[in-house]
C-alpha positions in Angstrom: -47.2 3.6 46.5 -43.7 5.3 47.6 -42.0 4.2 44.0 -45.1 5.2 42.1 -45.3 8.9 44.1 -41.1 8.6 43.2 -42.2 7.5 39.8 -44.4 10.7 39.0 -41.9 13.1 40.4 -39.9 12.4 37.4 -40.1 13.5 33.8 -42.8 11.2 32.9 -42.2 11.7 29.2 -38.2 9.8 29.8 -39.5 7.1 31.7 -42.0 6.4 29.1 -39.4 6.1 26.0 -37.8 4.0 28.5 -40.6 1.7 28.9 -41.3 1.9 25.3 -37.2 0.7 24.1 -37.6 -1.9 26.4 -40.6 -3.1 25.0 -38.5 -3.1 21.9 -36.4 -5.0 23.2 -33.4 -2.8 23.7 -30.8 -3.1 26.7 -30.1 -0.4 29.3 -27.0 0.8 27.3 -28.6 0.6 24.1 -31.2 2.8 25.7 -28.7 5.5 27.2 -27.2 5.8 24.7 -30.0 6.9 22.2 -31.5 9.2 25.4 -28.2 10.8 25.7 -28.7 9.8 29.6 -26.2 7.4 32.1 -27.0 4.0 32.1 -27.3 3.9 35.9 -29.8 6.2 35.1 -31.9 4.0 32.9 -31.6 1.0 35.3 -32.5 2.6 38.5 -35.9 4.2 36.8 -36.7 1.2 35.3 -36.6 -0.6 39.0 -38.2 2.5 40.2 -41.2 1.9 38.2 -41.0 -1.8 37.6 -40.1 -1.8 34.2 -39.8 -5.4 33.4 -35.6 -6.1 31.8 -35.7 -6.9 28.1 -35.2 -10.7 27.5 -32.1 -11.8 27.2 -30.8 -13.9 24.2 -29.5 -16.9 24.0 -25.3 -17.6 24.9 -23.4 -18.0 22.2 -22.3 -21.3 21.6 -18.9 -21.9 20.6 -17.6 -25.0 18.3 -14.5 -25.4 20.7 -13.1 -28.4 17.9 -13.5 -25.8 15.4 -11.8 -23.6 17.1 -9.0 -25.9 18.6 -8.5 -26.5 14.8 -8.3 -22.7 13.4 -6.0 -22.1 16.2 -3.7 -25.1 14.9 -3.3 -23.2 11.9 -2.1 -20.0 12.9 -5.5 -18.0 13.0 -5.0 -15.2 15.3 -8.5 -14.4 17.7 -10.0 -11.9 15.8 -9.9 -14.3 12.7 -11.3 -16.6 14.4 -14.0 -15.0 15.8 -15.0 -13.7 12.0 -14.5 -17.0 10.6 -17.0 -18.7 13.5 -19.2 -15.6 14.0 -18.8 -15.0 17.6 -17.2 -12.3 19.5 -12.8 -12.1 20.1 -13.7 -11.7 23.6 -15.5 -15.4 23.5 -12.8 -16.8 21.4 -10.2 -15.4 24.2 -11.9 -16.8 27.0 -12.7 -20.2 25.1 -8.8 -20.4 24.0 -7.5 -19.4 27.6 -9.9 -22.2 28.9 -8.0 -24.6 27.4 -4.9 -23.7 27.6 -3.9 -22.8 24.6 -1.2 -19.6 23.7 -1.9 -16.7 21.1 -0.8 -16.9 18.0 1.7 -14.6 18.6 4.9 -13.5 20.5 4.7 -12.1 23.9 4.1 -8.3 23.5 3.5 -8.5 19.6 0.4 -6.8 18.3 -1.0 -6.5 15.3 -1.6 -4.4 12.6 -5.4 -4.2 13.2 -7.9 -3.3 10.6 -7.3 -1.8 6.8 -8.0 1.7 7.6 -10.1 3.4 4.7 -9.4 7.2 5.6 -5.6 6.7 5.1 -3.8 6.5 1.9 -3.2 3.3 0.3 1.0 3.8 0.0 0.8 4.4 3.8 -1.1 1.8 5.1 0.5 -0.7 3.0 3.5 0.1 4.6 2.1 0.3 7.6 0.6 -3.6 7.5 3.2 -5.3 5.4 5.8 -3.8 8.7 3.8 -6.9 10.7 5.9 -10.1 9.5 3.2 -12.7 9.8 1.3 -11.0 7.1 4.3 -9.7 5.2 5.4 -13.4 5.2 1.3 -14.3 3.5 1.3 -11.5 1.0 4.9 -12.7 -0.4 4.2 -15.9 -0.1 1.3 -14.9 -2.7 2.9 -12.9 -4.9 5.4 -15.8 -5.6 2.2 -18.4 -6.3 1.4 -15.8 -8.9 4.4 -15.0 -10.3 4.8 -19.1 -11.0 0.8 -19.4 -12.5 2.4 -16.2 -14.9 5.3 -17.7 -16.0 4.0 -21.4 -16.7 0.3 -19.7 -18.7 1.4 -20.9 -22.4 -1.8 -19.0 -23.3 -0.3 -15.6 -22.2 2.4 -13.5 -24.6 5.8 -12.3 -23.7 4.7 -8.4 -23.4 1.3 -9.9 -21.1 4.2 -11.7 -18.6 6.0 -8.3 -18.2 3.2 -6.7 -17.6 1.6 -9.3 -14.8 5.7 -9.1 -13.5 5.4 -5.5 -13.0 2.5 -5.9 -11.0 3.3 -8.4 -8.7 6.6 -5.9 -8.1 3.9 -3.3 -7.6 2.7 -6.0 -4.6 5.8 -5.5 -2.5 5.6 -2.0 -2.7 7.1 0.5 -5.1 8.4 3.3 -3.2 8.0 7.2 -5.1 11.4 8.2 -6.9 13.0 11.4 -6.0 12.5 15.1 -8.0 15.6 15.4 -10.0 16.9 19.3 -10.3 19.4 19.1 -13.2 21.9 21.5 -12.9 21.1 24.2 -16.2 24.3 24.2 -18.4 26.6 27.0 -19.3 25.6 27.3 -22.5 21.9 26.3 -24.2 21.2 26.1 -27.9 18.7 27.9 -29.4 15.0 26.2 -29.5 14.6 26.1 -33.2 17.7 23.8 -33.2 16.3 21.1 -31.0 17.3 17.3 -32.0 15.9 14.5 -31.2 18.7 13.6 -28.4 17.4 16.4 -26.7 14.2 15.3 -26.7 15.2 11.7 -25.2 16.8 14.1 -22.4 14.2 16.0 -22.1 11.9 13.3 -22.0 13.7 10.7 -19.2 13.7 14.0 -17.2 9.7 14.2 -17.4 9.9 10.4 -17.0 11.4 10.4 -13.8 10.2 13.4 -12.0 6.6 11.6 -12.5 7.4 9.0 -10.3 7.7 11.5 -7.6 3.9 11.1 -7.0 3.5 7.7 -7.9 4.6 4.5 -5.7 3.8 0.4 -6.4 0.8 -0.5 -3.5 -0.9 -3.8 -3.1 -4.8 -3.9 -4.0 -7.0 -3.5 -0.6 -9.0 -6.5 -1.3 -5.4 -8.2 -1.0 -4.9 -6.4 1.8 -8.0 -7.3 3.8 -7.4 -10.7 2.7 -4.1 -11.1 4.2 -5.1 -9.8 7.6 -7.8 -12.2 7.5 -5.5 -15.5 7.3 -2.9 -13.8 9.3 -0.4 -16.2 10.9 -2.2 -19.3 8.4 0.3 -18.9 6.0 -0.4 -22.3 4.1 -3.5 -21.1 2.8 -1.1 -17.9 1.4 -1.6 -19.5 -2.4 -5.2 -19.0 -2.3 -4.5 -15.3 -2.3 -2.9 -15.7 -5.5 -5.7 -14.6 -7.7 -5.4 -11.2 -5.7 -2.8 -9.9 -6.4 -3.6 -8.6 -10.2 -5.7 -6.1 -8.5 -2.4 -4.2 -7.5 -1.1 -1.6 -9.6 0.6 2.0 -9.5 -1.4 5.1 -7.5 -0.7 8.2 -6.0 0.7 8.7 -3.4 -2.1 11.0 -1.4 -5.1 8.5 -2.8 -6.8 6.9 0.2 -8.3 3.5 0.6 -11.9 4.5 0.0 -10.7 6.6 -3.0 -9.6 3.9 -4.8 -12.2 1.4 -3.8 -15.0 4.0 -4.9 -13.6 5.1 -7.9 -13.2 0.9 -9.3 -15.6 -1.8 -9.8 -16.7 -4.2 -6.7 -15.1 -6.8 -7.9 -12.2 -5.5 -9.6 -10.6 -3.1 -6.9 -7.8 -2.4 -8.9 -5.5 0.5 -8.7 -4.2 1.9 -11.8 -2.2 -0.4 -14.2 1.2 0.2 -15.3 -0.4 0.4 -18.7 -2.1 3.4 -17.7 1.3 5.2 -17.2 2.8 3.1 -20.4 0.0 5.4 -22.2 0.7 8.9 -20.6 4.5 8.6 -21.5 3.9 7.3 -24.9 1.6 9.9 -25.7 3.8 12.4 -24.3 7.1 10.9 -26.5 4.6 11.2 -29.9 3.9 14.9 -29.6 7.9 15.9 -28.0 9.1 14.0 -30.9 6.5 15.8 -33.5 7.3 19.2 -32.0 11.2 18.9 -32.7 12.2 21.2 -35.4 16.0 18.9 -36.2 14.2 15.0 -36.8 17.8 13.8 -36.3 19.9 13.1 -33.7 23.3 14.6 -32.6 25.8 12.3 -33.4 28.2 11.1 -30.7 32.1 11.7 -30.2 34.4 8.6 -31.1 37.5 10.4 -30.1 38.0 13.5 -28.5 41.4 14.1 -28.6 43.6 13.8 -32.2 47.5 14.1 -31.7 48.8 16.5 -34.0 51.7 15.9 -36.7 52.8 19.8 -36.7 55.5 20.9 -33.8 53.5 21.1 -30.3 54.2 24.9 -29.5 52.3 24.8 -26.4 52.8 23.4 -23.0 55.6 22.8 -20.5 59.1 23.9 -21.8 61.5 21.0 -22.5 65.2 20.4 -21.8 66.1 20.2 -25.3 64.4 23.5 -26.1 61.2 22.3 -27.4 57.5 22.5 -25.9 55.7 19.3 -24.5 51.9 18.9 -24.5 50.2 18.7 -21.1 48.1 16.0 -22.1 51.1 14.2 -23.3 53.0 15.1 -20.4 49.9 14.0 -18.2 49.9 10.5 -20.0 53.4 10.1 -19.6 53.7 10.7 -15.6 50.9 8.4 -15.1 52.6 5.8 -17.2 55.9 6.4 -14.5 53.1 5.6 -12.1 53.0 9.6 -10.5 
C-alpha cells in the first residue's frame, strides 16, 4: 500500500512510459536516456511500483580458438572483435584470461577509426604516422606495383599511369606557390613566342599543385586499419589501391566518398589533371601571336680581332679586356 500511495505521488504519465519501454523490452539506460531522466531515476521507480526488469539476453559466447588464432596473426582487439562480432571489451577480458599480450608495444595506441569529417590529405597522414599500418599499406602498394609491371595485357602509357597512382598511395605532398621575381624589362604582348608560353605555362603547372596532394583511397584506408598488425594478408589489399588518386587538399572523407560510386571510391585520377593542363597548353599555344620559338645562345661572348681599347691599362701601353684579364688570373689560380 505505502509504494502504491509513493507510486501515485509521482508523475503518473513518466512512470507509465517507463512501464511501457520496458514492456518493450528496453533497459534502464536505454530508457533514461530517451526520457531525458537519471537512470537511478528509472530504476528506483520501476522498484517503486514493481515494474518487472526487461529480460536479459543471452551472454555472448566467445570462439576462444578463434580468437587465440586472430591474435597469432597480429589482429589487434578491436579487429577482432569486428571480425567475431562481439564487443573489444569481451575480446580484452577473454585475451587477458589467457594470458596473452596486445598486439602492441606498451603505451602504443592506435590510430582509431577513418574519420569522415576530416580531409582526406590529413587523415592520411594522420593513419599512415601509425607504423603497423604504414608497414600494411606499403606492403600493398608494392603487390600492386609487381601485378602492374608483369600484366602483358596492359600498354606502356597504362603502366605509368597505374605507377603514378600507387605514388599517389604513399602520399603526395602539395608543392609550394612559386612568386617569380618580374624582370627588368618585358616584351611587348603582341610579340609573345612560344618559349614564353612553355614559361608561362610550367609556372601555371606548378602553382596548381599548391592545392593538390597524392592521398590513398578510404576504402584502402579502412581496409588497412582493419588487418592492422596482420601484415601477411597486406597482398590482399592490393586490388585497393587503384582507388587512390590526386584531390584537394580541403576535400573531406565523406566528400569524396559521396561524390564517387560505392564501389569505386576513387579520388580523382592523374588523367583528370593530364586533361586540365593539356587543355590549357592547346588554347596558350593558339593564343600566341609569334608560332616560333626564341632561339637559344651558343656563345655569348666573341673575342674581337680589332685593338681592345677598353679595360685595364697595360705596361706596354696598351689596354687589356676584363674578361680576358678575368680568364687569365683564374688561370694563375687567383
Amino acid at each position: 500500500m505505502e509504494s502504491q500511495k509513493r507510486c501515485h505521488n509521482y508523475d503518473q504519465d513518466l512512470i507509465n512510459q517507463i512501464r511501457e519501454m520496458k514492456l518493450q523490452g528496453l533497459s534502464d539506460s536505454e530508457i533514461a536516456k530517451k526520457l531525458g531522466v537519471a537512470r537511478n531515476t528509472v530504476a528506483k521507480w520501476r522498484k517503486i511500483c514493481n515494474i518487472e526488469p526487461a529480460p536479459r539476453g543471452k551472454s555472448s559466447t566467445v570462439d576462444v580458438d578463434l580468437l587465440v588464432q586472430l591474435h597469432e596473426k597480429g589482429y589487434a582487439d578491436g579487429a577482432i572483435a569486428e571480425m567475431m562480432g562481439i564487443s573489444r571489451t569481451l575480446v580484452v577480458k577473454v585475451r587477458k584470461t589467457l594470458g596473452l599480450r596486445p598486439n602492441r608495444r606498451k603505451g602504443e595506441r592506435g590510430p582509431g577509426r577513418l574519420r569522415e569529417n576530416v580531409p582526406l590529405y590529413q587523415e592520411a597522414r594522420r593513419i599512415l604516422n601509425d607504423p603497423s599500418t604504414a608497414r600494411i599499406i606499403y606492403a600493398a602498394t608494392r603487390e600492386y606495383l609487381k601485378r602492374v609491371r608483369n600484366d602483358e595485357n596492359l600498354t606502356e602509357e597504362e603502366k605509368q599511369r597505374a605507377e603514378a597512382v600507387a605514388w599517389a598511395t604513399t602520399i603526395i605532398h602539395p608543392g609550394n606557390i612559386l612568386h617569380p621575381s618580374p624582370p627588368a624589362f618585358t616584351s611587348p604582348a603582341e610579340k609573345t613566342n612560344m618559349t614564353h608560353i612553355e614559361y608561362v605555362l610550367k609556372l601555371e603547372h606548378r602553382n596548381d599543385f599548391a592545392g593538390v596532394c597524392g592521398a590513398p583511397s578510404p576504402v584502402l584506408l579502412e581496409a588497412a586499419l582493419q588487418i592492422r598488425g596482420a601484415e601477411e594478408e597486406a597482398a590482399a589489399l592490393a586490388e585497393y589501391v587503384q582507388y587512390s588518386g590526386y584531390v584537394n587538399t580541403h576535400k573531406t572523407v565523406a566528400e569524396i566518398m559521396a561524390e564517387t560510386h560505392l564501389l569505386n571510391k576513387r579520388p580523382e585520377d592523374i588523367a583528370y589533371w593530364h586533361g586540365v593542363w593539356d587543355e590549357q597548353d592547346m588554347k596558350a599555344r593558339e593564343w600566341a601571336p609569334v608560332k616560333e620559338g626564341r632561339r637559344i645562345r651558343r656563345c655569348v661572348y666573341r673575342m674581337s680581332e680589332k685593338r681592345i681599347t677598353n679595360g685595364k691599362k697595360g705596361k706596354g701601353g696598351g689596354y687589356q679586356n676584363t674578361e680576358a684579364r678575368r680568364a687569365y688570373l683564374g688561370a694563375m689560380g687567383y
